[in-house]
Residue, then its C-alpha position, 0 to 999 in steps of 0.5 A: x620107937x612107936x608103942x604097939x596098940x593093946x587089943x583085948x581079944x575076947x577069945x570063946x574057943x570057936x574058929x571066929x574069935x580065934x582066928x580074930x585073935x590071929x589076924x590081930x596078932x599077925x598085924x602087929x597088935x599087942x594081943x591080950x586074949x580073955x575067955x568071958x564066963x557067962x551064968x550058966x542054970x544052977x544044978x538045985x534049978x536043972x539035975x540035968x546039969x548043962x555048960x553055958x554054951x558060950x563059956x563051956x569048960x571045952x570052950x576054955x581049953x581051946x581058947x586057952x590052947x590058941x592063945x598058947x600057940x599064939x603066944x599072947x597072953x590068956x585071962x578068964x573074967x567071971x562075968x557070970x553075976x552081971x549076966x545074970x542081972x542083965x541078960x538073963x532077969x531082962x529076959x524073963x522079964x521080958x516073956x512076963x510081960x508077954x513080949x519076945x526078947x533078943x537077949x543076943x543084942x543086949x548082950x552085944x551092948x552090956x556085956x562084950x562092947x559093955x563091961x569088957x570094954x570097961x575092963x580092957x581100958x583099965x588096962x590101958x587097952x586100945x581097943x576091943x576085938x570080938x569075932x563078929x561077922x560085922x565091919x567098922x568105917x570111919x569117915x568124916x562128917x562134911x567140912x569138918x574135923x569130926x569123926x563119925x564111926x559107921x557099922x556095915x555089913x560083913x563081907x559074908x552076907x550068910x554069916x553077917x552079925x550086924x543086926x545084933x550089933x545095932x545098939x553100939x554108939x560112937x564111944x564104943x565103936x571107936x573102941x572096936x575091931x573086927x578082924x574078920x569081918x572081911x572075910x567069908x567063912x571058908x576063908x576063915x577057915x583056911x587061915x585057922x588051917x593057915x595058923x595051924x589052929x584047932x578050931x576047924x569043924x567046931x560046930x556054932x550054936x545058934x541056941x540062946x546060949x544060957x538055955x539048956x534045952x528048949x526056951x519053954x523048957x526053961x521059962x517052966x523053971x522061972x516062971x509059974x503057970x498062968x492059966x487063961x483060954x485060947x481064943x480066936x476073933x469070929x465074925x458072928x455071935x458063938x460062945x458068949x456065955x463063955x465071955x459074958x462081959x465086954x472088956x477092953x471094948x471088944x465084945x465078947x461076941x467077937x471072941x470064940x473060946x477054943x481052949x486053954x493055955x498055962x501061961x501067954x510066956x510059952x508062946x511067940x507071935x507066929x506059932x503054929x505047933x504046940x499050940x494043941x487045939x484040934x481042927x486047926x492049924x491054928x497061928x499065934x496072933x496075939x497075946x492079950x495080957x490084960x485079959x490073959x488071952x491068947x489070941x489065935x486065927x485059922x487064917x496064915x494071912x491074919x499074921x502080915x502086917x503093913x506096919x510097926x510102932x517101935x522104941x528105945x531107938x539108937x541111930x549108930x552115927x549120931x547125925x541128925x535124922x530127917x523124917x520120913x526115912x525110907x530104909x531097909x529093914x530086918x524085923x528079925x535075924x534071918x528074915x529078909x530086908x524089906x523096903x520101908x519109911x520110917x515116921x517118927x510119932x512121939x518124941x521116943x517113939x516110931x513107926x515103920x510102913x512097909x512096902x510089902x506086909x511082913x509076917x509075923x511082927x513080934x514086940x521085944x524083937x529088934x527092929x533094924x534099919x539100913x541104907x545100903x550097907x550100913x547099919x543105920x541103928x534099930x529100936x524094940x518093936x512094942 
């Protein structure tokens, strides 16, 4: 008799992991389910005191409770340490250093296709489950035995999740499911009422799921305050004894001081509110961390760019890539494709020329490249 393949399930007690968990399951797998414990902030740092939202204790007596009625096996693994280290010290780094991080997308690659992947083959798993809105293929590589793992868009073009997924490589595709990825959400919805599960009308959150409240919030707890003036780029000589020195090349008559920040970590590219300056609106343009200035503009249209440099590139498939590459492509989660040519520049590093200029291209984010369906791979915008 032929051995059922063992899939690990990470199960968080919401309506897609666990109907994931179901459709595997119906399938005939061996299903293990494994609720994942995140870092959440220590009380000493917050008296308000808040659950990570990915690994609440809610969380776990739901997903406790499908694996119950599934009659699979159910283990929590205490990943709280390593995320911290990985996750959330990459993300304050990250604002440190004045850029914007995805901590979702590392997250995808370090921790749930990373370490619980490491531990499910200890077991002796075959593969590795998640309740990703996001599809796997597998073809051939032309007149040859070779095979080549593919990452697609889901069928719920709403819900799609592949552009947090676009740092998978072939050992860990090969090693990866996505049951539902198929479906649209209203028919996971009906196969949780099908399975008799109690997960419909759980509401996702699309927070950072180790942030309590707001992001500023939170680097206010991590992060000192950096004061440094707010400015904006003139065209005529104003308040140059604000700036008497010319710096980085650019004079200081080019330089309108405006106000003054606590610290070039509380703003992202593109913000318009909270900025506190009068006379405005004013938009966030730039953040000059060598001088510690934030630069602002009165303009909306000083935000699109016709082009973007990225790094730490990852091409999903592993063929070899001719340059230029015309693609598709995101710059953030829910921005809209947008029609490109990919050049390469030095041997780790890319630029993108867009068709039409994007709004609002921000360094830290992802960048992630398609050709129809498939997620080529993606890169950080620097």
């Amino acid at each position: 008799m032929r051995k059922r393949l063992k899939v690990v399930c990470a199960m968080s007690g919401g309506l897609d992991s666990s109907v994931a968990a179901a459709l595997l399951k119906r399938a005939g797998f061996d299903v293990i389910g494994v609720f994942m414990k995140f870092w959440t902030p220590p009380k000493e740092i917050r008296n308000d005191f808040v659950e990570n939202r990915c690994c609440s204790l809610d969380s776990e007596v739901r997903a406790r409770k499908v694996a119950n009625i599934l009659r699979i096996p159910f283990y929590v693994f205490d990943f709280s340490k390593e995320f911290k280290q990985k996750i959330v010290d990459y993300f304050l780094e990250g604002y440190k250093r004045g850029i914007t991080p995805n901590p979702c997308v590392f997250c995808n690659k370090e921790i749930k296709f990373g370490l619980l992947l490491e531990k499910a083959l200890k077991i002796d798993a075959d593969f590795v489950a998640t309740g990703h809105y996001a599809k796997k293929i597998q073809t051939s590589k032309y007149n040859s035995k070779f095979k080549i793992f593919r990452l697609l868009r889901a069928k719920d073009e709403n819900k799609d999740q592949s552009y947090f997924l676009w740092m998978l490589n072939q050992e860990q595709l090969k090693r990866i499911l996505f049951p539902i990825g198929d479906y649209k959400r209203e028919e996971v919805e009906e196969l949780a009422r099908k399975f008799n599960l109690p997960v419909v009308g759980i509401k996702k959150s699309v927070e950072i799921c180790f942030i309590p409240k707001t992001v500023n919030d939170f680097l206010k707890d991590y992060l000192k305050e950096k004061p440094g003036l707010i400015v904006e780029r003139v065209s005529v000589r104003e308040n140059e004894k604000k700036l008497n020195t010319e710096q980085n090349g650019e004079s200081s008559s080019n330089l309108k001081v405006l106000g003054k920040h606590q610290g070039l970590w509380f703003y992202t590219i593109g913000q318009r509110k909270g900025i506190s300056l009068s006379g405005g609106p004013y938009w966030v343009i730039e953040k000059d961390l060598q001088r510690n200035f934030l630069v602002v503009t009165r303009k909306e249209e000083d935000l699109f760019r016709k082009e973007l440099f990225f790094e730490n590139v990852n091409f999903i498939s592993q063929e070899q890539i001719k340059f230029p590459l015309k693609v598709e492509i995101k710059i953030r989660y829910r921005s809209d494709f947008a029609k490109a040519t990919i050049l390469k520049e030095k041997p780790y590093k890319y630029k993108a020329i867009f068709e039409e200029p994007q709004r609002a291209i921000t360094p830290g984010q992802s960048v992630v490249f398609y050709r129809g369906r498939e997620v080529l791979g993606g890169g950080i915008i620097c």
